[in-house]
C-alpha positions, 0 to 999 in steps of 0.5 A: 257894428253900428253903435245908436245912443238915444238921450231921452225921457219917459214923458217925451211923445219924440222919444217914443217916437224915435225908439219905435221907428228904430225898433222897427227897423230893428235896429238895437240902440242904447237908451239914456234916460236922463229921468233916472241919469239926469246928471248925464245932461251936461255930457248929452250938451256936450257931444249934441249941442242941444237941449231938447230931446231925443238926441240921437248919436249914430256911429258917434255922428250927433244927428239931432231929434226926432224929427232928424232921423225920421228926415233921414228915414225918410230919404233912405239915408238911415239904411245907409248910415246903419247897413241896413238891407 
């Protein structure tokens, strides 16, 4: 099973951006809400290497924002990455 972690905030437009493209494929995902765990900041650093958000981590792979996945999407390496037909 494919594991997909979104750091992310409320007021980031990216954000909502990158949950809609991953619902829509109907890929289920773990949301961090750095608005509400914002102590979580340091740890998202840590594994990604970034500060802005989204940060997508798929299967444990950092892949960056946004702009990252829709990339990949786009290529039709998402479907790969999470076995999807």
């Amino acid at each position: 099973m494919n594991k997909v972690l979104i750091y992310s905030h409320p007021g980031c437009g990216y954000c909502h951006r990158a949950k809609y493209l991953l619902d829509e494929k109907g890929i289920q995902y773990e949301e961090i809400n750095l608005a509400i765990e914002a102590d979580r900041f340091p740890d998202m650093i840590e594994r990604t290497g970034r500060k802005s958000l989204p940060q997508i981590i798929i299967n444990d792979q950092p892949i960056g924002g946004f702009d990252d996945l829709s990339i990949l999407n786009a290529a039709g390496e998402l479907d790969i990455m999470l076995n999807v037909a």
